[in-house]
Every structure is written in structure tokens, then in C-alpha cells.
C-alpha positions in Angstrom: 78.9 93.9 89.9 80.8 97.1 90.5 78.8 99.5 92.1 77.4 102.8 90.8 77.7 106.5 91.8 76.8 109.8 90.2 79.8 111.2 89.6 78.5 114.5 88.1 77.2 115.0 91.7 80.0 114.2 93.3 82.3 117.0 91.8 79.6 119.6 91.6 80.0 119.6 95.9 83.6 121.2 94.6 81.7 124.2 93.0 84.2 126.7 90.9 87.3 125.1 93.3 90.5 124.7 91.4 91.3 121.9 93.7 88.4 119.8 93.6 90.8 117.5 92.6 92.3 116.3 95.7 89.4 114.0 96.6 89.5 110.8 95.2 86.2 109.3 93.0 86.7 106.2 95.0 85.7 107.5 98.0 82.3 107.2 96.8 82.6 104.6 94.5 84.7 101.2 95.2 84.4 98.7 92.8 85.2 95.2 94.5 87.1 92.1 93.9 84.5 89.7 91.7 84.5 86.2 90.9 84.5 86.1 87.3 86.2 84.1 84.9 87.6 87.6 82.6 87.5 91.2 83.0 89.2 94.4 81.9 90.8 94.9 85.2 94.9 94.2 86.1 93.9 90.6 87.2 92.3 88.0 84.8 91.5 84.6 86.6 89.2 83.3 89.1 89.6 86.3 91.1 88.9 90.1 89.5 90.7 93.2 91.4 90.2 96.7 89.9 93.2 98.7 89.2 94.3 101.9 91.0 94.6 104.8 89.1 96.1 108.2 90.0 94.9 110.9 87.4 96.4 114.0 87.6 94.4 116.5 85.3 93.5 120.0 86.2 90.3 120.2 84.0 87.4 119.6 85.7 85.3 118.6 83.0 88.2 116.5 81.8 88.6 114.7 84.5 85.1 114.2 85.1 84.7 112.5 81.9 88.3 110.2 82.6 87.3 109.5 85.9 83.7 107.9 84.5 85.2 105.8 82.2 87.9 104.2 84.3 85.1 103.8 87.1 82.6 102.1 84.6 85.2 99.7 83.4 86.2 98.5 87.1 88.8 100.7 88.6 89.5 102.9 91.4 90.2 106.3 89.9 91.6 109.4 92.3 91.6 112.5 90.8 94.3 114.9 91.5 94.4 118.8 90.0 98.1 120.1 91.8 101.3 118.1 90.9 102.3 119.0 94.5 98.9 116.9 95.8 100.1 113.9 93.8 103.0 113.6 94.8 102.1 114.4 98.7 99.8 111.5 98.3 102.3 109.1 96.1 104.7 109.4 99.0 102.0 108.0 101.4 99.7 105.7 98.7 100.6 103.0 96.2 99.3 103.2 92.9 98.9 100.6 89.9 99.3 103.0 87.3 99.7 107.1 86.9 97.8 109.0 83.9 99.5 112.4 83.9 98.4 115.6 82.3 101.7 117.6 80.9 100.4 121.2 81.3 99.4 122.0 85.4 98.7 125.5 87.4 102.0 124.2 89.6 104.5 122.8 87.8 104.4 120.1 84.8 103.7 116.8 84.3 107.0 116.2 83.1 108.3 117.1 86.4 106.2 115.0 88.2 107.3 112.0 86.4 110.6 112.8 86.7 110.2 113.2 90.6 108.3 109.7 91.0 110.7 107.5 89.0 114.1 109.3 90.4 112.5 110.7 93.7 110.5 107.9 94.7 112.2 104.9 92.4 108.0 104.6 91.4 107.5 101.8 88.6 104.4 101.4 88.3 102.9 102.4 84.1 102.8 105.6 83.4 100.5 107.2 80.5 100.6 111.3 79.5 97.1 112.3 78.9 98.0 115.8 77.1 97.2 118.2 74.4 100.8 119.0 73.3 101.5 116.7 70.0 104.6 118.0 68.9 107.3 115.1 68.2 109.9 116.7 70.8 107.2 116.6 73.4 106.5 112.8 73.1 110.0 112.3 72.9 110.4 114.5 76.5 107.4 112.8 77.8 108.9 108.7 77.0 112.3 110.1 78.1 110.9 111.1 81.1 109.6 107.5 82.1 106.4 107.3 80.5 105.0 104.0 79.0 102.6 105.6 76.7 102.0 109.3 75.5 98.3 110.0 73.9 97.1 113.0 72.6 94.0 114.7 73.4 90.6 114.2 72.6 91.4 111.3 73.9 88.8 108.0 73.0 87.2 105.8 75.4 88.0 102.8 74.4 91.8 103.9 73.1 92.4 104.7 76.4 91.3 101.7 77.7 92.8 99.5 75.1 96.1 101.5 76.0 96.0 100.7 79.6 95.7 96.6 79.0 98.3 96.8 76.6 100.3 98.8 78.9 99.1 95.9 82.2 99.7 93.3 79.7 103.8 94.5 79.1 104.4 95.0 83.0 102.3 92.2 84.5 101.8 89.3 81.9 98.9 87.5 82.9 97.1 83.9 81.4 93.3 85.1 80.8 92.9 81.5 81.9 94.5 81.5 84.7 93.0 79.3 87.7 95.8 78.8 89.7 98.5 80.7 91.3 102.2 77.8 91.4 104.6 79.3 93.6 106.5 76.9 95.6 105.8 75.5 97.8 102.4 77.2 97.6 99.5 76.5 95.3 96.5 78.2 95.0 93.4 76.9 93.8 91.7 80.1 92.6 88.5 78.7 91.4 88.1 76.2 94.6 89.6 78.7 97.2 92.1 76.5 98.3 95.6 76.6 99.1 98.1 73.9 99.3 101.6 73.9 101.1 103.7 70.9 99.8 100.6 69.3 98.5 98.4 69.1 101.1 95.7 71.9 102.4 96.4 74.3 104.3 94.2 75.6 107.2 90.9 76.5 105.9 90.8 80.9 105.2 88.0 82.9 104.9 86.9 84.7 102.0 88.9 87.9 102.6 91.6 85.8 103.9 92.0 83.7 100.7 91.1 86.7 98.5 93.7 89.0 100.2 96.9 86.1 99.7 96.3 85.6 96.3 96.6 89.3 95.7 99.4 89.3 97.6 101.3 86.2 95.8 100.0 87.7 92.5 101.6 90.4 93.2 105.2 88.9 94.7 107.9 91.4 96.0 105.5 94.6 95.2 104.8 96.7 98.2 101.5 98.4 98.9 100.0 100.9 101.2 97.1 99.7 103.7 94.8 102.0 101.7 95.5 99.9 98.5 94.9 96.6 100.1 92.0 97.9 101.8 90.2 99.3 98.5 91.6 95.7 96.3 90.5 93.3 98.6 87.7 94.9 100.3 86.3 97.9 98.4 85.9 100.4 101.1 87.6 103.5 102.0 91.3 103.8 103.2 89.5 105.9 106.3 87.9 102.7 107.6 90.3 101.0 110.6 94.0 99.7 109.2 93.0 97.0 111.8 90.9 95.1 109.8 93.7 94.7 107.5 96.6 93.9 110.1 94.4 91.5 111.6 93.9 89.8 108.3 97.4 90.0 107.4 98.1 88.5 110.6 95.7 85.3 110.2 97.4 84.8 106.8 100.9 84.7 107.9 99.7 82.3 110.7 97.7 80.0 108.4 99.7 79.4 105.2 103.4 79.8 108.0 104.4 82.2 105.9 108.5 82.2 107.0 111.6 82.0 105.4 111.6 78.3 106.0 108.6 78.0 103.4 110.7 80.4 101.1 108.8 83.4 102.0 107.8 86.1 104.7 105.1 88.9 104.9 107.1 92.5 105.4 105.5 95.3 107.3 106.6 98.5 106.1 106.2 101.2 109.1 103.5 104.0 108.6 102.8 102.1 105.1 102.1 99.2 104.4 102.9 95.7 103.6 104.9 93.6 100.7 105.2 89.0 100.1 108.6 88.9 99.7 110.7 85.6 98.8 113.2 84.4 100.6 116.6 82.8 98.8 115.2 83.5 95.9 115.0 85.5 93.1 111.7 87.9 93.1 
């Protein structure tokens, strides 16, 4: 079950800050990858990973309220009150999806999704969380690269509902899903197995197994160590990156992950890491 934090608590240590928004929920509260059949979450099959959110919103009380929502459905929300701290952090941090606010003390939310789909070539959804309803606005907003616009009060489970829909256009998944097919790889999501050209490969451990299928899930997409860490393990991107390199590098070893099997595992320098296919399309 995904744990639980008092999140009232947590931003009351930021007193009358503007900038309490820097520090993300999930360093207090990591939901972690589940075996369960369904879920709300980016991932519906044998294996459950919460989604990574970046909310930008300069409200306190708003994003207090956000922030518990996405946190009690599953996902890792980091809350962000400066534009400028957003996109400091989306230059070193991956993200699964970006709810914006349009009106900021530093510049707007318009800008800021400009900046991460020219700037940074980011692709990940995008929904404006905003008070300003006027037709031109949404229009801007859409224009601008978002995949949604909703106007505020925003509903709990509209917003929810919004992000699935949203997951379901950019990552189509079967609910049902208990296997992941990608030759000459097959994974065995309810057994924890993997096969290479039909037959077993060496035996992985529960991270190990957990940690490849989010990778192959997630072909040709590259992630910080910080978003690996909190999907696959649920702790804090502060812990040791070597945990995760080491994993990394027992996977590679154990499925012989090279181009001769039609893929390789790419480090990325002062990143991260990304599966990528080899002589083939991605």
C-alpha cells in the first residue's frame, strides 16, 4: 500500500515562505511499485509504478490540496512555486507529466511550456491548472504544447480522470497486461520471469526484475537516476546513485543486453540512463 504522510505538516515547516515550493512532497512520501493486478497509476499490469508529477503552482494552499490528491491516488508529486525552480530542476530531473499554473511571481506558465518543449525538446503531458477561462487563453495555452487546459476550482476526480485520459493518449496500455513481448525478450510480469529466445534468462532479483520491465515499458525514454530511484524503489533521489548503477549493471549483464540481442542500456553523463533498440525502429 502507498504510504502515508501529513502533508499539512510538511508545508507548515515553510512558514509565510513564498518558496516553500521548491521541496518536493515526495521527499516525505514515496509511494512504491506494487503488485497489483490495476491501479490509477501510468502502468496497469502485474507491476504498479506511480507517476512523476511536477506541479508548478504558487498557492500554497493550492498546492497543498493538489499535491494530496495526486499523493493519495499513487504518485510522486514535487511541488514547485518559481518557474525559474522548475525549470532549474527539469534540466537535471525527468518527469512523467507537468501540471502548470498560467499566472507565477516570475514569469508565466505559458513561458515555461514554451521553454520545456523548444528549450529542452520535453514531451512528456502537459496540463494548465489556471484560473484564466477566456477562449484566447486556452487557445495560447494548447498552442503552447499543452495536452489539456482545466479551469479552476479544479475537482478531484476531474483532475484525475484528466490525467488517465491524458496517460492513456501518450502511453496506451492493456489494463490486462501480464506480459511485456519485445523481441527477443519476454517478460513474464505475473511469474517474474524473463525469457531471451525462449528460454530463461539468469534468475534477477526483485528490484532487478522490477527495474527492466520499467525500463522495456518504457523503450527509448530516458530518465534521470532520481526517477528510477523513486519508480523502482520509492526512496529519495539523495540516497547513493550506486545502488542504481549497480542494479543497472547486473541487468545488462543478466538479460546481455547488446546490440546483438537488438538492444543496449545507454548511460547518459550526470543524468541518467535510457533501453534503447538497436536496428530498429523505437
Amino acid at each position: 500500500m502507498t504510504r502515508r504522510c501529513n502533508i499539512s505538516s510538511h508545508f507548515a515547516a515553510f512558514g509565510n515562505c513564498p518558496h516553500f515550493a521548491t521541496v518536493p512532497i515526495s521527499e516525505i512520501c514515496y509511494p512504491n511499485p506494487q503488485n497489483l493486478s490495476s491501479g490509477t497509476g501510468l502502468y496497469r499490469s502485474a507491476i504498479f509504478f506511480s507517476v512523476r508529477i511536477a506541479l508548478l503552482e504558487d498557492d500554497p494552499a493550492q498546492a497543498e490540496t493538489l499535491a494530496a490528491w495526486l499523493v493519495a491516488a499513487g504518485h510522486d508529486a514535487h511541488i514547485f512555486g518559481l518557474g525559474k525552480d522548475l525549470l532549474r530542476q527539469a534540466s537535471r530531473e525527468s518527469f512523467d507529466t507537468f501540471l502548470i499554473d498560467w499566472m507565477l511571481p516570475d514569469q508565466s506558465g505559458h513561458d515555461v511550456l514554451r521553454w520545456l518543449r523548444q528549450e529542452r525538446g520535453e514531451t512528456a503531458p502537459a496540463i494548465f491548472v489556471t484560473s484564466r477561462d477566456a477562449e484566447e487563453d486556452i487557445v495560447a495555452g494548447l498552442d503552447a504544447g499543452a495536452d489539456d487546459y482545466m479551469i479552476k476550482p479544479i475537482r478531484r476526480l476531474e483532475l484525475l480522470s484528466r490525467l488517465d485520459a491524458v496517460w492513456r493518449r501518450v502511453r496506451p496500455r492493456d489494463e490486462s497486461q501480464q506480459t511485456i513481448d519485445l523481441p527477443p525478450y519476454l517478460f513474464e510480469l505475473e511469474h517474474r520471469r524473463v525469457l531471451r529466445h525462449g528460454k530463461p534468462v539468469e534468475p534477477l532479483t526483485e528490484k532487478e526484475f522490477v527495474l527492466a520491465a520499467f525500463l522495456f515499458q518504457n523503450l527509448g525514454r530516458l530518465f534521470s537516476r532520481g526517477h528510477l530511484l523513486e519508480a523502482i524503489w520509492g526512496l529519495s533521489a539523495a540516497i547513493p546513485t550506486r545502488t542504481l548503477d549497480t542494479h543497472i549493471s547486473r541487468v545488462r549483464k543478466k538479460l546481455d543486453l547488446h546490440p546483438a540481442n537488438g538492444f543496449r542500456l545507454v548511460p547518459t553523463y550526470n543524468y541518467g540512463y535510457r533501453l534503447e533498440r538497436v536496428n530498429g525502429d523505437l
